[in-house]
C-alpha positions in Angstrom: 20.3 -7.0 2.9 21.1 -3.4 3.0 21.5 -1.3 5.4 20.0 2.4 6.2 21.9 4.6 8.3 21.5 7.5 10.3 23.7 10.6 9.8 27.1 9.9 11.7 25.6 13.1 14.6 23.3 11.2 16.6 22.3 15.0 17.8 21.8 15.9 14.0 18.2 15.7 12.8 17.7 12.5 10.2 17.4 14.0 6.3 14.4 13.7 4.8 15.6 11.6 1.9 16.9 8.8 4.6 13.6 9.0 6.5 11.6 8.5 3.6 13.5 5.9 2.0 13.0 3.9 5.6 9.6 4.6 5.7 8.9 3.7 2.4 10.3 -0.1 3.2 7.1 -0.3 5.7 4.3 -1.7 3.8 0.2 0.0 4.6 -2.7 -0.5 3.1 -4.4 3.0 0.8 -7.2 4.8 2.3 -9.4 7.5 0.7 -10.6 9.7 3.4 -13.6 11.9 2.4 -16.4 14.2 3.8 -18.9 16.9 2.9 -18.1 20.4 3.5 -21.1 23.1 2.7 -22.6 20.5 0.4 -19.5 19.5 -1.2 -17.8 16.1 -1.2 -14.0 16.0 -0.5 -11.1 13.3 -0.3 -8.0 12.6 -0.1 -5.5 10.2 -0.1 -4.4 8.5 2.8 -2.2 5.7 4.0 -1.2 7.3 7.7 -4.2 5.7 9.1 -4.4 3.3 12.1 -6.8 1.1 14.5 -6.8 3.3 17.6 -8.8 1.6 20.4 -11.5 -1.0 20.4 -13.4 0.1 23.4 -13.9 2.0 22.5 -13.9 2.0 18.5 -11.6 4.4 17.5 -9.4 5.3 15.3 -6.6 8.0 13.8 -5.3 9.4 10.3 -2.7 12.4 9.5 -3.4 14.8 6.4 -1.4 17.4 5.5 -2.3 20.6 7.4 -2.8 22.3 3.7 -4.9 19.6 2.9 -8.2 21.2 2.1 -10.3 17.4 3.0 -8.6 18.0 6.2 -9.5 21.6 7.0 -13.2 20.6 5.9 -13.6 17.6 8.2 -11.6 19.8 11.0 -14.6 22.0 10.7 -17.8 20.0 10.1 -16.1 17.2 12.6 -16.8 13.8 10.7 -15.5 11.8 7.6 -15.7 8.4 6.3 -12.6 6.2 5.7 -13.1 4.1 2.5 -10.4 0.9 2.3 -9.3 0.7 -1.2 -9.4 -2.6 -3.3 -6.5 -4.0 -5.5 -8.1 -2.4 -8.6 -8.5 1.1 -7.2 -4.9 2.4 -8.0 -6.3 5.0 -9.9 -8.8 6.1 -7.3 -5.8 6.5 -5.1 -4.1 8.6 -7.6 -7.2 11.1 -8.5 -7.5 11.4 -4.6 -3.4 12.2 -3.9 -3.5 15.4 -6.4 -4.9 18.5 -5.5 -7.3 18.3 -8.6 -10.9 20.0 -7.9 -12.5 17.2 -10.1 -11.7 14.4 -8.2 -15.3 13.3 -7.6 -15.8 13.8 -11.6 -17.4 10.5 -13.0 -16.5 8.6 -9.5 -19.5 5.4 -9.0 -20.2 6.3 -5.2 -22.5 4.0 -2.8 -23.8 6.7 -0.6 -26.8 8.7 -1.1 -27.3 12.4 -1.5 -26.3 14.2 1.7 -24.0 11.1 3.4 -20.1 11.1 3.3 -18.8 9.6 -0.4 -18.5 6.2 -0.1 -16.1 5.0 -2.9 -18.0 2.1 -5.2 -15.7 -1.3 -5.5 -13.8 -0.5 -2.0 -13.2 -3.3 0.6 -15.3 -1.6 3.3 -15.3 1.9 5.2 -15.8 3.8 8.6 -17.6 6.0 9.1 -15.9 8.4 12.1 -17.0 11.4 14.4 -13.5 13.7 15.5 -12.9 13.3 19.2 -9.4 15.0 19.2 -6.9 17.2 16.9 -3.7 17.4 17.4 -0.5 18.1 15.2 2.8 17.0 14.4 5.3 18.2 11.8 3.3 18.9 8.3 -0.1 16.8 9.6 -2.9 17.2 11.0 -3.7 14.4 13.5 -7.3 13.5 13.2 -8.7 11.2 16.5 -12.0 9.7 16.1 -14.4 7.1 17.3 -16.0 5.2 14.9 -19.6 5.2 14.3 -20.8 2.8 11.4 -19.0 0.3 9.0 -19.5 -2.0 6.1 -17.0 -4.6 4.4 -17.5 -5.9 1.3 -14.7 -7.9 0.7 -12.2 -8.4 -1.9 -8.3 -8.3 -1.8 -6.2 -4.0 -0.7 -4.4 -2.2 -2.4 -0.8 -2.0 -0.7 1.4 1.1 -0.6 5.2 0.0 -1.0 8.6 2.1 -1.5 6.3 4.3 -3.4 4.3 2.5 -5.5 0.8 0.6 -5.7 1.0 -3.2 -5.5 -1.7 -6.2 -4.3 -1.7 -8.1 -1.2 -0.9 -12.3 -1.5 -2.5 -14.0 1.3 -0.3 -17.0 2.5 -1.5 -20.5 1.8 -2.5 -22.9 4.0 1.1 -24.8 3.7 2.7 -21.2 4.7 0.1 -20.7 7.6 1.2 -23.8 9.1 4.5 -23.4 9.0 4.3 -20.1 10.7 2.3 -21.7 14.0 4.6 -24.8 14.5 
């Protein structure tokens, strides 16, 4: 097993490389977090998202503060978290870049007027912003959740920087585990 370390200062601020590299050995499930500004539907990619509180419902997710899906939903004050399947890699790329086309040709479950909902994802939540706050390059978004819907199906994981699937243990494995 190897071993990352921190820079021999302990006063010395840990580089960027080092942090990543850690962070990237913590796996998270890929979110697409989206919203209507003005008539316009925006997302983005995002896998800094956690479960919050649940009483009551609530939740969290960081965007970049030049991210322009979380300038929008810092304005209108709601957004809808879609949870993206195992086939939905591509989704997850079209959402990261900072294309204006991302919602070109994109099968969306919502109606006209109603945060996009991504076709094919595992579920969503739909969110109302209770709180901001900020830390480093993010926007902290805090929000109680308002609605949601799963539809099942296996996530797409986010690992040392790439895509990958989620195996769920067997039975054999899950009783192992409990004895």
């Amino acid at each position: 097993m190897s071993t990352i370390t921190a820079q021999a200062d302990a006063t010395q601020l840990l580089s960027e490389t080092t942090f990543r590299d850690a962070m990237g050995h913590f796996v998270t499930g890929v979110t697409v977090v989206t919203t209507l500004h003005n008539s316009v539907p925006l997302g983005a990619t995002v896998s800094a998202f956690s479960s919050l509180s649940m009483e009551p419902p609530m939740l969290l997710v960081c965007l970049n503060r030049t991210s322009e899906t979380g300038t929008a939903i810092a304005e209108v004050g709601d957004f809808t978290v879609n949870f993206l399947s195992d086939s939905q890699s591509d989704l997850a790329m079209r959402f990261a870049s900072r294309s204006s086309a991302k919602f070109d040709g994109v099968a969306l479950d919502s109606g006209p007027g109603e945060h996009p909902v991504l076709d094919g994802a595992l579920g969503w939540v739909r969110c109302k912003v209770v709180d901001t706050s900020y830390g480093g390059t993010h926007r902290i978004l805090i929000a109680r959740a308002v609605a949601a819907c799963v539809a099942g199906g296996e996530p797409l994981t986010y690992f040392k920087g790439g895509f990958g699937d989620f195996t769920p243990w067997g039975t054999a494995v899950r009783e192992r585990a409990s004895a």
